[in-house]
C-alpha positions in Angstrom: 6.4 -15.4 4.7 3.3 -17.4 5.1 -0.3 -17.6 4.0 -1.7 -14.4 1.7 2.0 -13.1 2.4 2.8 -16.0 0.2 0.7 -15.1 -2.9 1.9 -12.2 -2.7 5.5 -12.9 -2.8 4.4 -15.3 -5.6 4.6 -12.6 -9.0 8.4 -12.5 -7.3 9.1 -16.3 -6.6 7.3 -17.0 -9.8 9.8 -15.9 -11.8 12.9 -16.0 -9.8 12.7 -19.4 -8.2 10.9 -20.9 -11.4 12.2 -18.7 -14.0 8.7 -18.2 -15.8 5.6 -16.2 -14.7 3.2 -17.3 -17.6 2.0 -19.6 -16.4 2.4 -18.3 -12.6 4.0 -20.8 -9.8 2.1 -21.0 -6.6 0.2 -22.6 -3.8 -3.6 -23.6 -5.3 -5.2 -21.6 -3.1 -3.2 -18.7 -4.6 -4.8 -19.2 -8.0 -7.5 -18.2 -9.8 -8.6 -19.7 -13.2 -9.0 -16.8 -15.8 -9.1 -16.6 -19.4 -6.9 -19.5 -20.9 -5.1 -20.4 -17.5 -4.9 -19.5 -14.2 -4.3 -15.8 -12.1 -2.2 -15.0 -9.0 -5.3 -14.0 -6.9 -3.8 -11.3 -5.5 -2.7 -7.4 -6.4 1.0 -7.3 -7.4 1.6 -3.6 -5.9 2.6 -5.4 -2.5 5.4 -7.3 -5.1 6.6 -4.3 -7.1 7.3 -2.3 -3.2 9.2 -5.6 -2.5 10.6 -6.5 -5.2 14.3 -4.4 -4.4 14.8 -6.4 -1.3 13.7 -9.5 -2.4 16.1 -9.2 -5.7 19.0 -8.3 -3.8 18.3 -11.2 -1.9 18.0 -13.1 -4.5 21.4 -12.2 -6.0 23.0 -13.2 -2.4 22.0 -16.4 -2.6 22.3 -17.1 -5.7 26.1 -15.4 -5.4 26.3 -18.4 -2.3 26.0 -20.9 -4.3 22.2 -22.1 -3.3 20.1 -23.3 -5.9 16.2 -24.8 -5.9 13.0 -23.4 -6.4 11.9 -22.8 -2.8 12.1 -19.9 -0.2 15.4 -19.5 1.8 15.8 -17.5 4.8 17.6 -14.7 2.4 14.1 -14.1 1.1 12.5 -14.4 4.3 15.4 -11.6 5.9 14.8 -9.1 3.0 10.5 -9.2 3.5 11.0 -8.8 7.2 13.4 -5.7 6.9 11.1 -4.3 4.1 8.1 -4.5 6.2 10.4 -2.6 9.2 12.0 0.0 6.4 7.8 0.8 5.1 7.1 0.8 8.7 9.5 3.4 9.6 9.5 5.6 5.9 5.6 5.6 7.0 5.6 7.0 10.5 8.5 9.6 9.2 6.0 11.0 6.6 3.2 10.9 9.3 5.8 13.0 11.4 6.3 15.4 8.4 2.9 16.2 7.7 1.7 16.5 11.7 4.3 18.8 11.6 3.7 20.7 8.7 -0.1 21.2 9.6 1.1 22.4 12.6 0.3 19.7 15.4 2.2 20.2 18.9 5.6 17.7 19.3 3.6 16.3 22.1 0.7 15.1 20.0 3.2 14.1 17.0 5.1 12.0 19.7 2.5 10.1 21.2 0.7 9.9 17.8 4.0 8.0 16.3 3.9 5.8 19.2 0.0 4.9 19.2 0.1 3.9 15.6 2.8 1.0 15.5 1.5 -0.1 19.4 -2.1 1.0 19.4 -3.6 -0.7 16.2 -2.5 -3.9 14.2 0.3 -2.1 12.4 3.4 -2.9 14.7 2.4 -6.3 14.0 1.8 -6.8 10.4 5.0 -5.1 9.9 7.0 -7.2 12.6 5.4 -10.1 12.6 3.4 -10.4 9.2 6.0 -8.5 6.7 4.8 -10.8 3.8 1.3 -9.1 4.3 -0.2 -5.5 2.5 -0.7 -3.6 5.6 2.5 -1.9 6.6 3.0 -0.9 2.3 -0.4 0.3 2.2 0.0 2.6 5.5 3.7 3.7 4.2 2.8 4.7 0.7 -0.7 6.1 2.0 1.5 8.4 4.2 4.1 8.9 1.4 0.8 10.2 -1.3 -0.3 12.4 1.5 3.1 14.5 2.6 3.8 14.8 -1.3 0.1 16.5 -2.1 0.5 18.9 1.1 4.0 19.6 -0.4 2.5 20.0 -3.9 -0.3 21.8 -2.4 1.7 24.5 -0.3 4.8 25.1 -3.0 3.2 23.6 -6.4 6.4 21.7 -6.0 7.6 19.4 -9.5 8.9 16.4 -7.6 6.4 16.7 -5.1 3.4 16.2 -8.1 5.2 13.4 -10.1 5.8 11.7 -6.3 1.8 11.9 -5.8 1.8 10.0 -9.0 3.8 7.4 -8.5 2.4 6.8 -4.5 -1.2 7.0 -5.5 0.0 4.2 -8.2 1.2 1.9 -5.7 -0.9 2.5 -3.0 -4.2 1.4 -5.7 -1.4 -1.3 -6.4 -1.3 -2.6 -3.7 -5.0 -2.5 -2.6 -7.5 -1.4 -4.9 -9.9 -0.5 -2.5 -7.1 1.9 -1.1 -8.2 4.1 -3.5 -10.6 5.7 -1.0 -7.7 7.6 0.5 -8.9 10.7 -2.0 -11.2 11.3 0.6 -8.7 11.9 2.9 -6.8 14.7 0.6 -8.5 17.9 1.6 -6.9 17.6 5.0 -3.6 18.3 3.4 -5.0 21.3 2.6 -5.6 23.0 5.9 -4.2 26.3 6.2 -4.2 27.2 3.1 -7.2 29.4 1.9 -6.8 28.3 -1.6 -9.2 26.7 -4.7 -8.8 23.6 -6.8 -9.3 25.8 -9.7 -6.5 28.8 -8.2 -4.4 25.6 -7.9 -4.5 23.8 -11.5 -4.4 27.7 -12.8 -0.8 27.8 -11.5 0.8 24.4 -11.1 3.4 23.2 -13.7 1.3 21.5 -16.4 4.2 19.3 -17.5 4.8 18.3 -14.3 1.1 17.2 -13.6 0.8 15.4 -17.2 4.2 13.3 -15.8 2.6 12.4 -13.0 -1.0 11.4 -14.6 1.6 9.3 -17.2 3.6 7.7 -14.1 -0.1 7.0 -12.4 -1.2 5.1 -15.7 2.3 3.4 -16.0 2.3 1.8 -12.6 -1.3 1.2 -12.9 -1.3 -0.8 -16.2 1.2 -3.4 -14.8 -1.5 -5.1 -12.9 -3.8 -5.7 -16.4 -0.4 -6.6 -18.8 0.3 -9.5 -15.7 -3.1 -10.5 -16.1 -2.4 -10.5 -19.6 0.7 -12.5 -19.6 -0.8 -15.1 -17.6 -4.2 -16.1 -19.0 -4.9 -13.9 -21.9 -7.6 -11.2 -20.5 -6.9 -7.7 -19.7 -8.9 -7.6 -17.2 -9.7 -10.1 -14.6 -12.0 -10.5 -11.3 -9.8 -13.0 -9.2 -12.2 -12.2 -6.2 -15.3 -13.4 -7.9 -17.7 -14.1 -5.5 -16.4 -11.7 -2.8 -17.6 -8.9 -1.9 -20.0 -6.3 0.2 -23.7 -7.4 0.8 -25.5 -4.0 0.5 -28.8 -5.2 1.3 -27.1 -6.8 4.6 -25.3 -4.6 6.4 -22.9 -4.9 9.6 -21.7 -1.7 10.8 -22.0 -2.6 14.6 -19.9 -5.8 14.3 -17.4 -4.2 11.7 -16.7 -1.9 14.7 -17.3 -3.3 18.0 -18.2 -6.9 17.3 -15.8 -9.5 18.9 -15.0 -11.9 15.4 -13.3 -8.6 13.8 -14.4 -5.0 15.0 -11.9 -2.5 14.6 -12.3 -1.0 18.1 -12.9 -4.1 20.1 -9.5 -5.4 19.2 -7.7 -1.3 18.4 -9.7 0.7 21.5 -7.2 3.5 20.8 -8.4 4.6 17.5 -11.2 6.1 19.3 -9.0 8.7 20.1 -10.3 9.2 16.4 -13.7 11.0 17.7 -12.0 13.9 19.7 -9.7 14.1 17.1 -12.3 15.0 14.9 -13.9 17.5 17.2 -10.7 19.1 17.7 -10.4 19.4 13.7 -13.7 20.5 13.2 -12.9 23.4 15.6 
């Protein structure tokens, strides 16, 4: 668990090793002044996915007699099998929905493979646990199997489980939220409206999973809230896109960070995409 890994663990260690959360404990770096105090800079949605694990951990060491207010390796063991348990609940809804859309075994196999090894995934989950990534993939995948399942069967559980993942995954990243782009793929094969849909879907079941969406979502603002007074807070003030400035090129191919320069297998992407538009 180590640099951003460690603000995020901090709405966890805040309150467990310190016993208070208002006002957060963390590295300086981690903070943000706000309001009447200061912020943990980071979204807690990579906290809540972790929080299981890192309370049962908890609970073992406290159940071994250990005491203190800093990490032990029981919190470090729970993060690293949480980011291996996300990695692996992520690839198997990836395999679901391949499947379900009707991709060949052969592409589904080498698919699974070329995600963990091909691109930075296999090692923020391995080797970074304490880091977004892997939960962000995992509940991306999880949002996108439950709206082809709530697409194709207008399935109850399958609606108030789009809630709850679309919740977490703008938890845990708001900027994750662009994944809606992504949702009319699920609906391949299926020569059916938006309107035809919300005509027959279970109404109750969609108002549960709007309530779930707005339940998970407010946690963020009531934290924010708890810690400095303000409902709403911009800990990355001062970050951001330059519009007027752009770096497409280097964002792609540029040595510093370009995705394909360091992940040349995602541009299996551009077939891909010729294949689908076919």
């Amino acid at each position: 668990v180590h640099s951003d890994g460690e603000g995020y663990a901090a709405y966890l260690t805040s309150q467990l090793l310190h016993g208070t959360l208002s006002p957060p404990v963390a590295r300086p770096d981690h903070l943000v002044p706000a309001g009447t105090g200061n912020v943990i800079k980071y979204p807690v949605g990579t906290a809540l996915v972790q929080a299981p694990a890192v309370w049962m951990a908890h609970a073992v060491r406290w159940c071994s007699g250990i005491r203190g207010g800093t990490l032990t390796p029981h919190h470090s063991v729970a993060i690293a099998l949480c980011g291996l348990g996300f990695l692996l609940l992520g690839l198997e809804r990836v395999r679901w929905l391949l499947h379900d859309l009707g991709v060949a075994d052969r592409a589904v196999a080498l698919t699974l493979v070329l995600l963990p090894m091909g691109t930075g995934l296999g090692y923020y989950a391995l080797m970074a646990p304490g880091m977004s990534h892997v939960y962000s993939f995992a509940m991306i995948a999880v949002l996108l199997a439950a709206a082809r399942k709530a697409w194709c069967t207008r399935e109850r559980r399958a609606i108030l489980l789009m809630g709850l993942a679309f919740g977490l995954v703008v938890s845990i990243r708001p900027t994750n939220a662009i994944v809606l782009l992504a949702l009319p793929m699920v609906t391949m094969g299926h020569r059916r409206t938006i309107r035809a849909w919300l005509l027959a879907v279970d109404r109750r079941a969609l108002s549960l999973g709007a309530v779930l969406l707005a339940l998970i979502l407010s946690i963020q603002p009531l934290l924010w809230y708890l810690q400095c007074g303000d409902w709403f807070v911009r800990p990355y003030s001062g970050e951001g896109f330059n519009w007027t400035h752009p770096e497409l090129f280097r964002s792609l191919f540029g040595a510093q960070k370009g995705l394909f320069f360091f992940w040349p297998l995602l541009l299996l992407v551009l077939p891909g995409l010729v294949a689908l538009g076919r």
